[in-house]
N, C-alpha and C positions, 0 to 999 in steps of 0.2 A: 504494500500500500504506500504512495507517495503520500509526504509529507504536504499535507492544502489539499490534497483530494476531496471529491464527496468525501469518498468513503473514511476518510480521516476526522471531516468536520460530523459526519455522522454517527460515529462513534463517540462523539463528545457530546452530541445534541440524544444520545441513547445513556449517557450517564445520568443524564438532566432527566430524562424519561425516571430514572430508576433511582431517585429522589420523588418523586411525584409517587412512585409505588411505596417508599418507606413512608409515606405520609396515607397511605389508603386512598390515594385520589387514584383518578387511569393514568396510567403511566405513558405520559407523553411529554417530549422534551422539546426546545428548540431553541436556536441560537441565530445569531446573525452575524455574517464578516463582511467587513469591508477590507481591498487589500490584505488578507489572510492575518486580520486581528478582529478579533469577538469585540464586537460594538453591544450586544446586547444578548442577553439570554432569560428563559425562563421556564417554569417545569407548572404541572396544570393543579391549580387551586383552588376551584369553586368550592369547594366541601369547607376548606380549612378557611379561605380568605372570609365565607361567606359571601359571595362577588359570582354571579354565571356567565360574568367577562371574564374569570381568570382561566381562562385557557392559555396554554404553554406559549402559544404565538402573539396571543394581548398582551400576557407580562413580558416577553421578550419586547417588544415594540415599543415598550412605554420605557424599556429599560434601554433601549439604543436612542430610543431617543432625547430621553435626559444625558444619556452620557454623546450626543452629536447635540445636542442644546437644539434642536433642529426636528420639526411633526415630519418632515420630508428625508428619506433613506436612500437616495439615489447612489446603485454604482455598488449597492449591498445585496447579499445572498443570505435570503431565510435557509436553514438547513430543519426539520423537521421531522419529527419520526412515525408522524401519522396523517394524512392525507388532509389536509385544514376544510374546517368547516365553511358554512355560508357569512357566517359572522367574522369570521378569520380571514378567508378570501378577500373580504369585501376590505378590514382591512388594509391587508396587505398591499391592497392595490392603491388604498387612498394615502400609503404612506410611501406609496413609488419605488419600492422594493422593486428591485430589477429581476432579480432572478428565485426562484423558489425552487428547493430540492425535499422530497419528502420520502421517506421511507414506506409505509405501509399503506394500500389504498384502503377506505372507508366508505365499503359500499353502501352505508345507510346515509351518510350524511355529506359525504364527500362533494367536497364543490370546485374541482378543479377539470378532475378528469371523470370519475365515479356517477357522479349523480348530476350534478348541476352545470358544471362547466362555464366556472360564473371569468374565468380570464377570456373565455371566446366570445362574450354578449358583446354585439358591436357598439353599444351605450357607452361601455365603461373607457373613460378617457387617460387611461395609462395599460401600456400592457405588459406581462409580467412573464417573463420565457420560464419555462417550468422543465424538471424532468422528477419524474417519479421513478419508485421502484428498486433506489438505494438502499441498500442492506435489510431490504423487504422479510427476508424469512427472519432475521434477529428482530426486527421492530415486532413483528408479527406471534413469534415466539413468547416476548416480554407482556404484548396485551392480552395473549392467551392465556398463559399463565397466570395472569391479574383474578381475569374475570372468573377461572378455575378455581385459584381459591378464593373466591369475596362466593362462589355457589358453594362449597364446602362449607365455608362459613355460616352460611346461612341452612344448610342441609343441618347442621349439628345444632345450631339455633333451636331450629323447628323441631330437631329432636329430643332438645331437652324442655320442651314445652308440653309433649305430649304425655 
């Protein structure tokens, strides 16, 4: 693996994922570079923040952007470990994020490629080059495992109620 690869920054934006799991949230990470330095990162926190903006790609964004003093991200690359929602897409594109790489696609929610395809609507006035499918079976591995055991969890729950 080179050094500044996806597959390098994806492995950093799957540590961030796996922070998000030690807190029982879905384990999904994601960072942003600019010139191959981390502008911004973040791991997903609606549970813990209380917040159903803290998704991994809203707190990165907010966090590149205070450290760029700047709502605009031109010339940066979201790295992602799970395929961004309608909420996430949308912002991604209102903060001009150039390029976006995402690990696992998300066939229910998915707004890139999956389900909605919200970077092709000809409306939207910046567009964002995308490639999917970076370290797809790890990203993929990690959220299975989540949701494996949060149904264990609750199988035993149930069990001990009966």
């Amino acid at each position: 693996m080179d050094e500044f690869s996806d597959e390098y920054w994806m492995h950093k934006a799957q540590a961030l994922a796996l922070r998000a799991d030690a807190l029982n949230e879905v384990p999904v990470g994601a960072l942003i570079v600019r010139d191959n330095v981390v502008i911004g990162e973040g791991f997903n926190q609606p549970i813990t923040q209380h917040d159903p903006t803290a998704h991994a790609e809203i707190i990165a964004l907010r966090n590149a952007g205070q450290s760029e003093a700047n709502y605009r991200l031109p010339n940066a690359t979201m790295y992602v470990t799970v395929e961004p929602c309608a909420m996430c897409a949308g912002a991604i594109i209102h903060s001009r994020v150039s390029r976006l790489v995402f690990g696992a696609t998300e066939p229910k929610a998915g707004a890139v490629c999956s389900h909605l395809q919200l970077f092709e609507q000809p409306q939207m006035n910046h567009r964002v080059t995308w490639r999917g499918g970076v370290l797809a079976v790890e990203a993929t591995a990690i959220l299975k495992a989540f949701f494996a055991r949060r149904r264990e969890e609750k199988r035993v729950l149930k069990s001990q109620t009966l």
